[in-house]
C-alpha positions in Angstrom: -20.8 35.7 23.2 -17.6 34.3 24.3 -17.1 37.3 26.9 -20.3 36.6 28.3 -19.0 32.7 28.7 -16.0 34.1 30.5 -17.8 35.8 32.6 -20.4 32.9 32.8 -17.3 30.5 33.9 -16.1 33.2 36.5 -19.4 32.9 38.5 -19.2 29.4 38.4 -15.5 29.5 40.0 -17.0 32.1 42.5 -19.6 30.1 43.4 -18.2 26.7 43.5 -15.3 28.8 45.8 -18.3 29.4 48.4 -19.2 25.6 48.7 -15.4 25.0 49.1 -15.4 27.3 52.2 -18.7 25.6 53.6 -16.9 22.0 53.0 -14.1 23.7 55.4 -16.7 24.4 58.1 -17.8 21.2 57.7 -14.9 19.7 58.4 -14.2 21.9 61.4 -18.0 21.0 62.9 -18.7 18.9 65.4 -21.0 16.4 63.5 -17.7 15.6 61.8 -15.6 13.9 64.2 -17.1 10.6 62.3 -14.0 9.7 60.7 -14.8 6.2 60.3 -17.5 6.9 58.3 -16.1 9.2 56.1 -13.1 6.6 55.4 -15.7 4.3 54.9 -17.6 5.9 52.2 -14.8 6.9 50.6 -13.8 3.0 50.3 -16.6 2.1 49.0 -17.1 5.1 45.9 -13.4 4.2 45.1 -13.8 0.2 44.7 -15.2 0.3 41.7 -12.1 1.8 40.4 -8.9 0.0 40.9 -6.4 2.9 40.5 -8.6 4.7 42.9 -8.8 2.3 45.2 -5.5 1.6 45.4 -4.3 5.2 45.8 -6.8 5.9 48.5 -5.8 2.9 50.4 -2.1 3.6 50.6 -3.3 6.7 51.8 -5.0 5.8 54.0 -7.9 6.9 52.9 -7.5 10.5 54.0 -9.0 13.0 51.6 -6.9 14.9 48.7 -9.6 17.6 48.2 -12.4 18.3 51.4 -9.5 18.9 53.5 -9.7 22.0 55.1 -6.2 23.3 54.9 -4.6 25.5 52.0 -4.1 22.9 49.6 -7.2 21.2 49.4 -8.8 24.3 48.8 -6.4 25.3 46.2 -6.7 22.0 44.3 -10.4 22.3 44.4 -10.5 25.7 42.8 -7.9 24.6 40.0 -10.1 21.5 39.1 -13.5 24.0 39.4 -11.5 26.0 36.8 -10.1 23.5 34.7 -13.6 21.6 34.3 -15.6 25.0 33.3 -12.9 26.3 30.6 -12.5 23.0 29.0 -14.4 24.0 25.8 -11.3 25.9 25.6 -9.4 22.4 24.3 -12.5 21.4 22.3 -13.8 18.7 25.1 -17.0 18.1 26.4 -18.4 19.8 29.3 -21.8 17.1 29.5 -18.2 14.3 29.4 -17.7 15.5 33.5 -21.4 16.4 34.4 -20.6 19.7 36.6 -24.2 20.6 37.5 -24.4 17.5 39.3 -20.7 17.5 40.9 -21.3 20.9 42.1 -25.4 20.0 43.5 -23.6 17.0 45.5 -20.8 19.4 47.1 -24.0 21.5 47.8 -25.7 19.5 49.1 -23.0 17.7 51.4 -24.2 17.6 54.9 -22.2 14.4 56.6 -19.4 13.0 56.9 -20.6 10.2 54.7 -22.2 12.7 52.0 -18.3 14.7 52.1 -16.6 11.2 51.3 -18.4 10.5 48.2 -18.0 13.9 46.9 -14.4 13.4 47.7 -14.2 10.5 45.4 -16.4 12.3 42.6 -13.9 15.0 42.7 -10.8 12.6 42.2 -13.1 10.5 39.4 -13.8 14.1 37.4 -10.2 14.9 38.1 -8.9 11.5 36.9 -11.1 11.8 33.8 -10.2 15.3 32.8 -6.6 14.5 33.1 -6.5 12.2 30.6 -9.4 13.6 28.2 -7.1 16.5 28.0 -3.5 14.7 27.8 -4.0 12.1 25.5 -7.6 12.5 24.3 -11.0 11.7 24.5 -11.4 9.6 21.9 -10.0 6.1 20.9 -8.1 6.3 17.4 -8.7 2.5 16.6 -12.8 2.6 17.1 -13.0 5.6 14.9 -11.3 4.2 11.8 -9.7 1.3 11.4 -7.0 2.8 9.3 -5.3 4.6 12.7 -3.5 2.1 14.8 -2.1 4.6 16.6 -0.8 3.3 20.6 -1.8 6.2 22.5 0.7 7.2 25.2 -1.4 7.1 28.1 0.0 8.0 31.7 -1.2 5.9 34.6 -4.2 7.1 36.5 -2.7 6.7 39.9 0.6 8.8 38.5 -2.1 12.1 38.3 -3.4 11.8 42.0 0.1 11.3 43.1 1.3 14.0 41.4 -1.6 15.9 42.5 -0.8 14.8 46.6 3.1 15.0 46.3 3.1 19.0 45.1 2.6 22.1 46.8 1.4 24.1 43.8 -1.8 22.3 42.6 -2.2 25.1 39.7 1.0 23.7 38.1 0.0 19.9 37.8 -3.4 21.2 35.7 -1.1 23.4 33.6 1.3 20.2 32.7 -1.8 18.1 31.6 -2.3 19.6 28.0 0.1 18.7 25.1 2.9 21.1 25.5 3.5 21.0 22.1 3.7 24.6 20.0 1.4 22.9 17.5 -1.2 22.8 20.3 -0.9 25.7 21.3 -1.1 27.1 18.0 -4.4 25.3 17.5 -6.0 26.4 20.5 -5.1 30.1 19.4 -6.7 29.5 15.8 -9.4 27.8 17.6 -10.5 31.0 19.3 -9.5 33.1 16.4 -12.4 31.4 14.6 -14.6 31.3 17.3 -14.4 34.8 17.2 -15.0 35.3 13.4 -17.9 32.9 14.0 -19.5 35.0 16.1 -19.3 37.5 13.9 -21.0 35.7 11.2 -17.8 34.5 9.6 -16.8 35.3 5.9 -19.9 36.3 4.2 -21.6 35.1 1.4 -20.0 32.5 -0.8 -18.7 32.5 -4.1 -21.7 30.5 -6.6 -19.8 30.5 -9.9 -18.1 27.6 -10.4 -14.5 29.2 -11.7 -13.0 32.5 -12.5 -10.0 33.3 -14.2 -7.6 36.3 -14.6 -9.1 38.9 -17.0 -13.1 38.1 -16.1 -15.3 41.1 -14.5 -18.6 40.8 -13.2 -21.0 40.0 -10.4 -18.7 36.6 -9.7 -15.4 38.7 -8.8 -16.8 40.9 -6.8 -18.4 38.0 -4.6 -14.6 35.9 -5.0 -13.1 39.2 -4.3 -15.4 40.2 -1.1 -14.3 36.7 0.1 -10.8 37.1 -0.1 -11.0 40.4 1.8 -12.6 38.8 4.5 -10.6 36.2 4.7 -7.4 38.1 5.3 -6.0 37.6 1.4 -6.9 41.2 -0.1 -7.4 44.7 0.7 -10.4 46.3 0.6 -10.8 47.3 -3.3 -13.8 48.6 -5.6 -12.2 46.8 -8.6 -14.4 44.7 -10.2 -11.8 42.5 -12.3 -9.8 39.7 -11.7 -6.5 41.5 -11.4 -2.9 40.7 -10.6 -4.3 41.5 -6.7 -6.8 38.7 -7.4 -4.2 36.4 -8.9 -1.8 37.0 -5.7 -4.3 36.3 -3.5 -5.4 33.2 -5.2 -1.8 32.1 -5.0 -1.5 32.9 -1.3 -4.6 31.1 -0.3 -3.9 27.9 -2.9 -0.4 27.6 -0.8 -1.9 28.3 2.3 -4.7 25.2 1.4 -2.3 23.0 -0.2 -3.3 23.7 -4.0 -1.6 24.2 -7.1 -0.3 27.5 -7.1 -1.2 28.8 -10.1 -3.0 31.9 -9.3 -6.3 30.7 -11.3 -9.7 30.0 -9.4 -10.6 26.4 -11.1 -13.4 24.6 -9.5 -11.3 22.8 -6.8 -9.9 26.6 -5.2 -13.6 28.0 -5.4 -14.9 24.7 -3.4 -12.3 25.6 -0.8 -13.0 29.2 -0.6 -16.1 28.2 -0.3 -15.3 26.0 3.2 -17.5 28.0 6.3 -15.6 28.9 9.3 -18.1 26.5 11.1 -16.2 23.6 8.8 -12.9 25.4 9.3 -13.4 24.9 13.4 -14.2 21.5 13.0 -11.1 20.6 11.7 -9.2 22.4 14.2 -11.0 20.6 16.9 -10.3 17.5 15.5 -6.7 18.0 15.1 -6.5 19.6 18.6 -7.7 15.8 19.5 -4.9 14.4 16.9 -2.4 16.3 18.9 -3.3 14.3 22.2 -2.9 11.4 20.5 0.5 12.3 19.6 1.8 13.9 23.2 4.7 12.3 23.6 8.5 13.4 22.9 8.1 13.4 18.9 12.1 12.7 19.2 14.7 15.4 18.4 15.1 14.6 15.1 12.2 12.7 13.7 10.3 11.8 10.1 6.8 13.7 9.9 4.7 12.1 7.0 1.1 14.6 7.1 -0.4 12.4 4.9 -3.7 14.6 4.3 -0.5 17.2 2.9 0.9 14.7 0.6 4.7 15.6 2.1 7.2 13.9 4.1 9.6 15.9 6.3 12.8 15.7 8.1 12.5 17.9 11.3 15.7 18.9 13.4 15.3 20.2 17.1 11.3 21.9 16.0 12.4 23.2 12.3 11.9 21.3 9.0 15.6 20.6 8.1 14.2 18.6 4.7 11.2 18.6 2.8 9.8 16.5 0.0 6.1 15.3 -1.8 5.0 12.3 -1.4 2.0 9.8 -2.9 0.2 7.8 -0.4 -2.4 5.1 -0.2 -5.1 4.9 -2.7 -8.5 5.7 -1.3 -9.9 2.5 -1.1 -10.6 0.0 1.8 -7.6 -2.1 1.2 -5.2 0.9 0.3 -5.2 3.6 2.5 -1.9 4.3 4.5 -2.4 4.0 8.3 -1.2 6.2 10.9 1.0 5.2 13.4 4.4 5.8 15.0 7.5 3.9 14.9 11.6 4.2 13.9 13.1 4.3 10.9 16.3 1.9 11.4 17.9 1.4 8.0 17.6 1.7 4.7 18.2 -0.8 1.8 19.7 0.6 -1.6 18.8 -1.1 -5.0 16.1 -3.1 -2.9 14.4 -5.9 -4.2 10.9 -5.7 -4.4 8.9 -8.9 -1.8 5.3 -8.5 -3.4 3.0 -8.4 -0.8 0.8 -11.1 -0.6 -2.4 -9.4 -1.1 -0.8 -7.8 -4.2 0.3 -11.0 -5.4 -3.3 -12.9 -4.7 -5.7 -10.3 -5.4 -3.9 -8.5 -8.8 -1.3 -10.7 -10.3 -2.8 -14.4 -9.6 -5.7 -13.6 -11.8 -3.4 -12.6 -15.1 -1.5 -16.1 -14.7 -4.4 -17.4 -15.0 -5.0 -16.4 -17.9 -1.4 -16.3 -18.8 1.5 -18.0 -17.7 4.0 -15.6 -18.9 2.1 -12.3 -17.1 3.8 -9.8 -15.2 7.2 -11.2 -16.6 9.3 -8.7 -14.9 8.6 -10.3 -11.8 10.3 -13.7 -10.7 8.3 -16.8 -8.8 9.9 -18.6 -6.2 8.7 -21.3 -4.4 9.0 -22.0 -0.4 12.7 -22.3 -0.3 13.6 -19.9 -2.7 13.9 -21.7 -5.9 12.7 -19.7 -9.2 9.8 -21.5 -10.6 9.5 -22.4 -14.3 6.4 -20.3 -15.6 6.0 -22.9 -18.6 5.3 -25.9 -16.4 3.2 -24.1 -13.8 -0.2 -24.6 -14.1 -1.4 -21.4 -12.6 -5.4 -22.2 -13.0 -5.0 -24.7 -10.2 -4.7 -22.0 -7.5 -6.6 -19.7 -5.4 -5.8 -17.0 -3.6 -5.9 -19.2 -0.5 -4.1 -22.2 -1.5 -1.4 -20.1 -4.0 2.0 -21.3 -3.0 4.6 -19.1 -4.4 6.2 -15.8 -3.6 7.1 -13.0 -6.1 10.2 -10.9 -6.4 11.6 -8.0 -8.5 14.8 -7.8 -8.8 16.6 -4.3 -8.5 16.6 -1.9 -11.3 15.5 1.1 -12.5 12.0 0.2 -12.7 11.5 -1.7 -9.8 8.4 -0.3 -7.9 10.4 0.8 -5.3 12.9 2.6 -7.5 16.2 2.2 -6.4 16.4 3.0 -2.6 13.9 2.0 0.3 13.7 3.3 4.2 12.7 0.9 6.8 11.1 1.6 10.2 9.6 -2.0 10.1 6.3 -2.6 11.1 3.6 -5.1 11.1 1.7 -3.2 8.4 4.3 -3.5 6.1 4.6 0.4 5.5 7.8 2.0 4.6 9.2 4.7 2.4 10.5 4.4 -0.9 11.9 5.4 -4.2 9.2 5.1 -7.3 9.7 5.3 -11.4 6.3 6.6 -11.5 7.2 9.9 -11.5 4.9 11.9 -12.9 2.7 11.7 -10.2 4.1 14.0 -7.9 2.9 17.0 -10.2 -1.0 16.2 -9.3 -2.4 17.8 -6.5 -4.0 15.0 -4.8 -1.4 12.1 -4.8 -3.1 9.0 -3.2 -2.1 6.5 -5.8 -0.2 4.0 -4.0 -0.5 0.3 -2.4 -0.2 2.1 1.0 3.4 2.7 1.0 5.0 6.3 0.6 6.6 7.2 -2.3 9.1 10.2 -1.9 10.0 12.6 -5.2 13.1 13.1 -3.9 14.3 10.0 -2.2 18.4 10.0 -3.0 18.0 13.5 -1.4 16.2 12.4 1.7 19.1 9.6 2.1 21.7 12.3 1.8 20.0 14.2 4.9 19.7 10.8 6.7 23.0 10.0 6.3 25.2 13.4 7.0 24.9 12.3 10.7 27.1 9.4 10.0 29.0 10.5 7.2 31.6 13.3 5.9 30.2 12.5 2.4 26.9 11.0 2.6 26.2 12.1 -0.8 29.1 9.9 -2.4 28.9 6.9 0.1 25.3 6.9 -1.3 26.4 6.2 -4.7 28.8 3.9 -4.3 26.5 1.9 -3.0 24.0 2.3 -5.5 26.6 2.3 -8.2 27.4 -1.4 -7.5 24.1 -2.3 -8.4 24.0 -5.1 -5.7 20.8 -4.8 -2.7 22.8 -3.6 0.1 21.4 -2.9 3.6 22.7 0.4 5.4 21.8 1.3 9.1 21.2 3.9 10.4 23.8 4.8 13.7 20.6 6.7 15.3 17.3 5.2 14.2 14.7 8.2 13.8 11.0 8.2 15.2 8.4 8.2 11.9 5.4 10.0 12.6 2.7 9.2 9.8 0.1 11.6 10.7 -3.1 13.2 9.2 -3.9 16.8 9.5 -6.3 18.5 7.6 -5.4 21.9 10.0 -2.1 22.4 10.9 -0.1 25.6 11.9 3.3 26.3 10.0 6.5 27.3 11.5 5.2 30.7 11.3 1.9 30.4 13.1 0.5 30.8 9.8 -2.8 28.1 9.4 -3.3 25.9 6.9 -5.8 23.4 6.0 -6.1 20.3 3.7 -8.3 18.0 2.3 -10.3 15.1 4.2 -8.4 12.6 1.7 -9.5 9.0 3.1 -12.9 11.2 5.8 -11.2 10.2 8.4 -11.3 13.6 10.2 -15.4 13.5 9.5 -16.0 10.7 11.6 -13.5 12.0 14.5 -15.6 15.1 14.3 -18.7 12.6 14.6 -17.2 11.3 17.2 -16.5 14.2 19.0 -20.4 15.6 18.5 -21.7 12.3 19.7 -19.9 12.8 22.9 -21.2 16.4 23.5 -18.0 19.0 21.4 -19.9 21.1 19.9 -19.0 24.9 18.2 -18.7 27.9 21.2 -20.3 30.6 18.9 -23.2 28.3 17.8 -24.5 27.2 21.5 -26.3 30.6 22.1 
């Protein structure tokens, strides 16, 4: 199947080569001395446009692709190309309409006809470029939980760049994310086309768990799974052997499980993911990567949130690694994903409660009781602590509440004893936690919306060695003086909080997560309603 496309796609090139060479005769024939009217159409197709229009304009309106010198051609060829392979990136060949493009190049037979073709070209041109740069999609009318700002180019930028060089081959090339990630997707992304096509990996596994020890009908199935899946050797062993228990391990690691060689309920489910599922994911994360093309930063913060980790990453490799717990799964709760930099951090922070917190959760228990939540001071507007025996509490609202709540630092302040600020207007930022205990479940979304590290003194050591002989020490004696002390950063760092639920490690190794908050699902929605769909199903 996906030979046949390739060879599908080179006919189409071949073809679409043939009506380049009649638009050259065209030009060179006498019917087309009509300049004006060529200028004219093209004038008119572009108005609708304003970075088309303007571009043409300052040119003069002279064409960028039914020319009939070397160029021209060349450009048209590469955008022929680029428009018929771009399945390849997981886009949407209905999104440029080529069967029409191609009948109007056809069917050009004046001066008029070559001029709107000319603009069609640069309007499929325009659109690719960006589809495949930065993405088809919008993140913020998907879910209303990514606010990421999309680094779009300017339109006008891609047919200059387009004009101004002599290799037209090398501008397509530079649209796609450059990133390894991307490329690594678009490798597993054919690597599971291809085991699509070959009916991907067999049967599933219908017993609900197996553990070390157990025979039967059930391991051979979990076992016949694992083999094609790449985790075992082919074996006529019917019991769940130390093999079994390796390969369990490998693939829990590999899918962001506990790693304890067992196949519970949860590892069965995700053996149990098709490839057809598997492919989605990738697609969708090949879109995430648009999003995200942009310098990352040499060192930056990567927060995967569907992974549960948050990372320190030094010129491409993970320099620091730690879990993390992130926003509770509810409307209200769930972490966003966005870009910004961390500038400082605050040790033995005091904890602001947000306003919702302090409305929706805490406002209803002094109600009931004045002396609620005790560990937790009231202030009014300028700052004074309020008197919890002469409050009365039952008066208020949420909306017409007027104090503020603060924890002072301590041990158990909910934001332990050390805090990391890239501020934002979501309030987000890293922090400390006394809750520890939760970083030993798998799935850790427990939190307001803020990311809790497990190892947050460790993560400030790494953050400060840039700046500091002893980070470790000049940590402490900060902390050691007990008082909320505010240290910055001498070179802020990006903070990427992302969400991945396929992602390629260092390695080239794939791995895949959880849909934690279903974001992904409705990207892949998304994607389906605007014509993706999976190479190996469409025959």
């Amino acid at each position: 199947m996906i030979s046949e496309m390739k060879q599908s796609r080179d006919l189409i090139i071949l073809r679409l080569v043939s009506v380049a060479m009649f638009l050259c005769l065209l030009w060179n024939s006498p019917s087309f001395a009509q300049v004006t009217a060529f200028k004219q159409a093209v004038a008119e197709a572009a108005s609708s446009d304003t970075d088309l229009a303007d571009f043409y304009r300052v040119r003069g309106y002279d064409p960028l692709w039914t020319g009939d010198d070397r160029l021209q051609a060349e450009r048209r060829v590469a955008l022929m190309r680029a428009l018929t392979d771009v399945d390849l990136h997981g886009l949407s060949p209905a999104r440029y309409n080529m069967a029409a493009l191609r009948q109007q190049m056809e069917t050009a037979r004046t001066s008029r006809d070559l001029g709107l073709v000319e603009v069609a070209l640069s309007k499929a041109f325009l659109q690719y470029a960006r589809d495949v740069q930065t993405g088809m999609l919008v993140p913020s009318r998907i879910d209303g939980g990514i606010v990421r700002q999309v680094p779009y180019r300017d339109r006008e930028a891609y047919l200059t760049a387009l004009a101004e060089t002599d290799t037209p081959r090398a501008v397509f090339q530079s649209l796609p994310p450059a990133s390894a990630q991307y490329r690594a997707l678009m490798k597993e992304k054919l690597r599971l086309e291809a085991l699509l096509e070959q009916g991907g990996w067999g049967p599933t596994v219908t017993v609900s768990s197996l553990k070390p020890g157990e025979t039967g009908a059930g391991v051979v199935a979990l076992r016949n799974r694992l083999i094609n899946m790449g985790y075992m050797r082919r074996s006529a062993s019917r019991s769940y052997d130390a093999d079994m228990q390796d390969a369990i391990r490998r693939f829990q690691f590999d899918n962001g499980l506990a790693q304890d060689g067992v196949a519970g309920q949860g590892t069965i489910t995700e053996i149990n993911v098709s490839v057809q599922q598997r492919l989605k994911s990738v697609i969708v994360a090949m879109e995430r990567e648009r999003w995200l093309n942009m310098d990352l930063g040499d060192r930056h913060i990567l927060v995967n949130l569907t992974d549960f980790t948050a990372k320190i990453v030094d010129e491409g490799r993970v320099t620091f690694r730690t879990r993390s717990v992130i926003g509770k799964n509810t409307s209200d709760r769930r972490t966003p994903e966005f870009s910004d930099v961390m500038e400082f951090m605050v040790i033995n922070p005091s904890w602001y409660v947000p306003r919702s917190i302090v409305t929706k959760e805490y406002l209803p228990m002094l109600r009931n009781n004045p002396n609620a939540v005790s560990h937790i001071e009231i202030t009014d507007s300028r700052g004074r602590r309020v008197n919890r025996a002469n409050a009365n509490f039952s008066q208020y609202s949420a909306r017409n509440f007027p104090y503020s709540m603060r924890q002072p630092p301590s041990k158990q302040n909910a934001l332990g004893l050390v805090k990391f600020m890239f501020p934002n207007k979501y309030n987000i930022y890293l922090h400390d936690t006394p809750s520890k205990s939760l970083f030993d479940r798998e799935v850790r979304a427990f939190s307001h919306g803020c990311i809790r590290l497990a190892d947050p003194f460790d993560f400030a050591y790494a953050l400060l060695a840039l700046q500091s002989d002893d980070p470790e020490g000049e940590f402490h004696r900060v902390l050691n003086s007990g008082r909320e002390t505010k240290v910055t950063l001498d070179q802020p760092v990006p903070v990427h909080l992302i969400y991945r639920t396929a992602l390629i490690d260092e390695k080239g190794r794939a791995e895949y997560r959880r849909d934690v908050y279903g974001r992904d699902a409705k990207i892949w929605k998304a994607l389906e309603n605007a014509g993706v769909t999976l190479a190996a199903v469409q025959g």
